[in-house]
C-alpha positions in Angstrom: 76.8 94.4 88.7 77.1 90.9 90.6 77.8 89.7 94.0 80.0 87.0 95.4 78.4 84.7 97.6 80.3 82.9 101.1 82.0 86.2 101.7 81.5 88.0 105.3 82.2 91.5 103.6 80.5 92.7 100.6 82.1 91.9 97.2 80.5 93.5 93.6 81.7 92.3 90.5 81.6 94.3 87.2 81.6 91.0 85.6 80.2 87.7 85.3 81.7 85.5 88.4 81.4 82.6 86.1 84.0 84.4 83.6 86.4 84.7 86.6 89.5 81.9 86.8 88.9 79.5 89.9 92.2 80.9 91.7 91.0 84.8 91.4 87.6 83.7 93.0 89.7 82.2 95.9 91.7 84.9 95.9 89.0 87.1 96.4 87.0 85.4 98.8 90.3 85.6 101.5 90.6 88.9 100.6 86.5 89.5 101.7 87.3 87.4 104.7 89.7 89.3 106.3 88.6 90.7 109.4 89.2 93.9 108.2 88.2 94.1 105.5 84.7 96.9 104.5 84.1 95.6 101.3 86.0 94.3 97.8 84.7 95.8 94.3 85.6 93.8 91.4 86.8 95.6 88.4 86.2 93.9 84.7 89.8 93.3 83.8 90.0 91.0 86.8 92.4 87.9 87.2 94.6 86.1 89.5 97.4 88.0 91.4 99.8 87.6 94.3 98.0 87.6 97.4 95.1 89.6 95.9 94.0 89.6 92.5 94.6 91.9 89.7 91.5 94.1 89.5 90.1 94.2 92.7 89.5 97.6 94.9 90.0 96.9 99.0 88.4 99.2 101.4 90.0 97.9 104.9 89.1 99.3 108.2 92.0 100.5 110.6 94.3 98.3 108.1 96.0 98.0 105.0 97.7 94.9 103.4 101.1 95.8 101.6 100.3 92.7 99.3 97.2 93.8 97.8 99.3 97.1 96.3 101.9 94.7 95.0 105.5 95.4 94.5 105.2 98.3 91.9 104.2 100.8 94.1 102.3 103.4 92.4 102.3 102.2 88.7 100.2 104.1 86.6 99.2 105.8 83.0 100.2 109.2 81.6 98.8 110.5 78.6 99.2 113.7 76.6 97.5 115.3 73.5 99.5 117.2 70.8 98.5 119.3 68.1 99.2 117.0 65.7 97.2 114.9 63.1 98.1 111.5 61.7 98.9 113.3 58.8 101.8 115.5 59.9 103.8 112.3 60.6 105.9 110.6 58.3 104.9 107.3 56.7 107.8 105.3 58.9 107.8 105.8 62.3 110.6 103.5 62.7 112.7 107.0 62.9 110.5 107.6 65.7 110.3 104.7 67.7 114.8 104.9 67.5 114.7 108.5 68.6 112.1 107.5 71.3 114.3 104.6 72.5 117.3 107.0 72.8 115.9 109.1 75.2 114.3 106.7 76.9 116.0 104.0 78.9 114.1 101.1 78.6 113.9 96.9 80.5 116.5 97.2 83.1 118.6 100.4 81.9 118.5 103.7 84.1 120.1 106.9 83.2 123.8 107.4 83.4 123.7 110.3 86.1 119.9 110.7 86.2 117.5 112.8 83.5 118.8 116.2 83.0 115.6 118.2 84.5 116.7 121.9 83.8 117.4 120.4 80.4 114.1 119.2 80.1 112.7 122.4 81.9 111.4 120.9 84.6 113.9 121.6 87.3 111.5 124.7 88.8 108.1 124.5 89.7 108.6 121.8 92.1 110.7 120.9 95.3 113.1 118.7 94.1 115.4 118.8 97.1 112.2 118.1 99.1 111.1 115.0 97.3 114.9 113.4 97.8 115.5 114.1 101.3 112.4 112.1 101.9 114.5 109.2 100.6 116.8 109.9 103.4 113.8 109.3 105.9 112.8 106.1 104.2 111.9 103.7 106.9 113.4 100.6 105.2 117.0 102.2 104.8 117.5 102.4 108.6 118.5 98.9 108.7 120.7 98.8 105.5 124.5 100.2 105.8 125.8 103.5 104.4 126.9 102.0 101.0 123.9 100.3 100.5 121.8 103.1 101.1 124.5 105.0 98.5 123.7 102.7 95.8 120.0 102.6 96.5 119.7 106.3 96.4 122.5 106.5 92.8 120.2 103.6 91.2 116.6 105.9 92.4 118.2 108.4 90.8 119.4 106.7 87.4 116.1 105.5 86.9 113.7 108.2 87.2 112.5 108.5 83.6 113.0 105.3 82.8 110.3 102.7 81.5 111.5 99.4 82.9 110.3 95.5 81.2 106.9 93.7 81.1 103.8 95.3 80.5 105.3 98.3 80.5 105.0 100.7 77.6 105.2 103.8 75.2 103.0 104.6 73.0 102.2 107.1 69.9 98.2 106.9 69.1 95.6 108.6 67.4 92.2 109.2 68.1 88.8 109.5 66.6 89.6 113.3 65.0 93.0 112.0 63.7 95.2 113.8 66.3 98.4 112.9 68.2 99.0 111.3 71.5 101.5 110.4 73.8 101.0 107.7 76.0 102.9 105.3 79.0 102.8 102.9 81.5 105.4 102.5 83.9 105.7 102.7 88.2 108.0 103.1 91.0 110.9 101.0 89.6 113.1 99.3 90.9 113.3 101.4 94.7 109.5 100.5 94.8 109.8 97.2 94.4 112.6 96.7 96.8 110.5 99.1 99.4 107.2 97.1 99.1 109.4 93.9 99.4 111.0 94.6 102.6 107.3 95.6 104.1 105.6 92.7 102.9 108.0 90.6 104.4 107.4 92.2 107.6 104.0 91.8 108.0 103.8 88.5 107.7 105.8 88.2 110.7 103.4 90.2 112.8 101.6 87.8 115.2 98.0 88.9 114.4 98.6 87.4 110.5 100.3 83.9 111.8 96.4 82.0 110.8 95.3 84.1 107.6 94.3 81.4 104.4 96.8 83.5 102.7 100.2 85.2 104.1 100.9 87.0 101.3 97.5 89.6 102.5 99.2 90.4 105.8 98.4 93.6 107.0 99.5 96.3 109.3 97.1 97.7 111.8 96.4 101.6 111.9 98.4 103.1 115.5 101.3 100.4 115.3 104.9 101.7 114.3 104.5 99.2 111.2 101.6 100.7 109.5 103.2 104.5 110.2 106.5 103.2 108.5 104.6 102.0 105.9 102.3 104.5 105.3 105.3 106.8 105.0 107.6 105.0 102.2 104.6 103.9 100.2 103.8 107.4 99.6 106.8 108.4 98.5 107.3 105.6 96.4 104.1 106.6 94.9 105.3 110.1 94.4 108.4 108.9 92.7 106.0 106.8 90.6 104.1 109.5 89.4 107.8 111.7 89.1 109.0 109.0 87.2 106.1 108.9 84.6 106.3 113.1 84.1 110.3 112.8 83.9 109.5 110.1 81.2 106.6 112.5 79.0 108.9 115.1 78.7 111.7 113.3 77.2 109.1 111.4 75.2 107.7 114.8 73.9 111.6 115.8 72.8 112.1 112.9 71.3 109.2 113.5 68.9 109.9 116.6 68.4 113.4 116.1 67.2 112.1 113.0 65.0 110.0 115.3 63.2 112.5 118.2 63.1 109.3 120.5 64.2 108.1 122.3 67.2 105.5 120.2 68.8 102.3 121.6 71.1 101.0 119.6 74.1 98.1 119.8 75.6 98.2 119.4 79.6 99.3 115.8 80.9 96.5 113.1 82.2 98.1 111.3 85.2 97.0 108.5 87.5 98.0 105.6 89.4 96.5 102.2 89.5 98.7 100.2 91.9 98.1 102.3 94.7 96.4 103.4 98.6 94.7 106.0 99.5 92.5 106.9 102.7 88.5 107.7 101.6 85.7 107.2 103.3 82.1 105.4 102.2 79.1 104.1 104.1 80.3 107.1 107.0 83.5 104.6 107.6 86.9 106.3 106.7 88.7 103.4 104.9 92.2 102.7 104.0 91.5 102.4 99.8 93.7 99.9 97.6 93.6 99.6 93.9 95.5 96.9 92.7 94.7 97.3 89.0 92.3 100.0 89.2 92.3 103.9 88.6 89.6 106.2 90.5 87.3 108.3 89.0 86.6 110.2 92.4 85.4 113.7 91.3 84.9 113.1 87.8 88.6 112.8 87.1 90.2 111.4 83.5 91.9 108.1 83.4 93.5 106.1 81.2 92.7 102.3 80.4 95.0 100.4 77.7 94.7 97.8 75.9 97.5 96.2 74.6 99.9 96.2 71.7 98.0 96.8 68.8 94.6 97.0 70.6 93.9 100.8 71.5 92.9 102.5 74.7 90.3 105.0 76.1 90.7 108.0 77.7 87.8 108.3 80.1 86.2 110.3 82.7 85.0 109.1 85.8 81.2 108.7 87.0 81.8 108.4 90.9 80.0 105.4 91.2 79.9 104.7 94.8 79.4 101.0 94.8 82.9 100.5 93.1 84.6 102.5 95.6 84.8 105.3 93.0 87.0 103.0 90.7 87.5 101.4 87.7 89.2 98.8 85.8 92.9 99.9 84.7 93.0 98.1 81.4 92.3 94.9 79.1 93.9 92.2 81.6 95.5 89.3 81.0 93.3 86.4 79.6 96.4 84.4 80.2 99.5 83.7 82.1 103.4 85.1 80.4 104.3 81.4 79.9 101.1 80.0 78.6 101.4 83.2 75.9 104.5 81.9 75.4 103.1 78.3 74.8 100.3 79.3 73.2 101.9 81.8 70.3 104.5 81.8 67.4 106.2 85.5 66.5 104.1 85.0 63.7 101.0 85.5 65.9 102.9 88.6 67.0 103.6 89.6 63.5 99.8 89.7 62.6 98.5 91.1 65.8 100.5 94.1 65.3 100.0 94.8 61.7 100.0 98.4 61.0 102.2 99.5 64.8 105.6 100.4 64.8 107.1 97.4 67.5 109.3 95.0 68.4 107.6 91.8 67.0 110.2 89.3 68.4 110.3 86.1 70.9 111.3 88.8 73.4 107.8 90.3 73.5 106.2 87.4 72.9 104.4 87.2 76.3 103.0 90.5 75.5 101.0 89.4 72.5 97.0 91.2 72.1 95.7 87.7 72.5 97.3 86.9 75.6 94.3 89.9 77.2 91.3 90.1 77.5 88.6 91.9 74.6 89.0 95.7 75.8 86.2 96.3 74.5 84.0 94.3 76.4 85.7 95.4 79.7 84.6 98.9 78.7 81.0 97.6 78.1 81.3 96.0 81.4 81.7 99.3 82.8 79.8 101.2 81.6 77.9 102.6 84.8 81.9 103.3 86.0 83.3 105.2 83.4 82.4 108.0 80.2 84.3 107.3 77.2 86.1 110.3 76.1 88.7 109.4 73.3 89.3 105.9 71.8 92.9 106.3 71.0 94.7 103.7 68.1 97.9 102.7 68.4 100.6 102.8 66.2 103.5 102.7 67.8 104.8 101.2 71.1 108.5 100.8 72.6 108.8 98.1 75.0 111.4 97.0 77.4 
């Protein structure tokens, strides 16, 4: 572990300061600046953000700053293990990866009338009606008319269960004793975005965040109106986040199953955030919590931390470690920028990278290349204290948007 120096709250890095891009450092040093800010832990997958940086872990006092969760509210990993080994597939996946893409809506495409949950068996078991008529009591539609809140609510709908574009991803692995797994990445979509928009816009209108070095880490103060609206829509964004990820396993899981033209067993499904807030307390101080990049390993729990096409991912349990605000880094992290990735790399590049997975491997993925993130496994090495390796998983197949 290191420390940042020229901060007035603690910040501990889980990896060489020196290794870290001039603009995260800056980034990072406003962030430890705030006035309310407790403390900043550094995860190893670190690099430069909006407003705070990718990979960082902010414990605020009485505040939180609706910029340093970003605008995909509640993005996260699932993972599930079948009882399948590498050999019961076939020797193509590309059969796979089509029937996968079917079910799946995937970049900017939504479901026609929304997932068919009793289909999927999922329509019992949990308060569906519940969860939607929250969206009625969404803070942000009070200002928007009747047939806008219509269309936000038909597109909420259309999309649960569906991937969405960027680093976004599903993914069929193995692991160490050749068996099956089902893996994805994907948030809040498009309602999340729009909510965490419309809030971060409003606190940087507040007067108390007219003379920060950065107005994109505005914050709302605990007891004001603001913060309670806040609070309130970013947890059921994250809620849909986490809806929108089981919606998406189970259609994954049929689509394998029909691929095959087998029954398929699955082991219970590994869940968790890592664009997110949550209220913990360390040092005696009950803090308002966000990881922007990072999953917690409170309690021992499992998380997930990928890779990227073509690289792998661990499936880890978590040590607890207090100095890290019980967190840990939520994957390889970028090395560099979309555009310079762009720059940088020919399809050809892409081509090689991904020998052996069943991808796209076109210019429209381009910016998604392994070499445009960092060495995974060194950010595992980095964490060692953080995290307990449970399963390296390889991949060989992903479906991008």
């Amino acid at each position: 572990m290191h420390t940042l120096t020229g901060t007035t709250a603690p910040v501990r890095l889980w990896t060489d300061p020196d290794s870290v891009e001039p603009g995260a450092l800056a980034q990072l040093r406003n962030c430890a600046n705030l006035p309310w800010t407790h403390g900043v832990a550094v995860m190893p997958d670190v690099h430069q953000g909006y407003g705070a940086t990718v990979g960082s872990v902010v414990a605020m006092r009485d505040a939180v700053s609706p910029g340093a969760v970003g605008v995909d509210i509640g993005c996260g990993m699932s993972a599930v293990r079948t009882d399948l080994t590498a050999a019961d597939l076939p020797g193509s996946l590309s059969r796979v990866r089509a029937q996968v893409e079917r079910n799946v809506p995937v970049g900017r495409a939504g479901h026609r009338e929304g997932p068919d949950l009793a289909r999927l068996g999922i329509d019992r078991g949990y308060d569906w009606a519940g969860f939607w008529s929250g969206f009625d009591r969404l803070h942000h539609l009070r200002d928007a008319s009747g047939a806008g809140r219509d269309r936000l609510r038909s597109k909420a709908h259309q999309q649960l269960g569906s991937l969405g574009s960027g680093n976004h991803f599903l993914e069929l692995c193995t692991d160490g004793d050749d068996r099956v797994w089902l893996m994805l990445h994907s948030g809040s979509r498009g309602i999340g975005n729009v909510l965490a928009n419309r809030h971060i816009e409003r606190a940087k209108e507040l007067p108390h965040n007219r003379d920060l070095p950065d107005r994109d880490l505005a914050v709302f103060l605990s007891g004001t109106p603001e913060m309670a609206a806040y609070r309130a829509d970013l947890y059921w964004a994250q809620e849909y986040a986490r809806l929108n990820r089981h919606v998406m396993t189970e259609l994954f899981k049929a689509a394998l199953a029909r691929a095959l033209g087998r029954p398929v067993a699955f082991e219970p499904e590994v869940s968790c955030h890592h664009n997110y807030v949550s209220e913990e307390t360390y040092d005696g101080v009950d803090l308002v919590v966000t990881r922007k990049g990072a999953i917690s390993t409170e309690g021992g729990r499992k998380g997930i931390i990928p890779g990227s096409m073509g690289t792998g991912s661990f499936i880890v349990s978590g040590l607890a470690n207090p100095e890290s605000y019980c967190s840990a880094a939520h994957g390889a992290g970028r090395r560099m920028s979309r555009a310079a990735a762009r720059r940088q790399f020919s399809v050809a590049d892409l081509q090689a990278q991904t020998e052996g997975v069943e991808c796209r491997k076109d210019a429209g993925v381009l910016d998604e290349i392994p070499g445009a993130y960092k060495d995974l496994d060194t950010v595992m090495t980095e964490q060692a204290d953080l995290v307990r390796v449970e399963h390296r998983l390889r991949t060989i197949l992903c479906v991008k948007g």
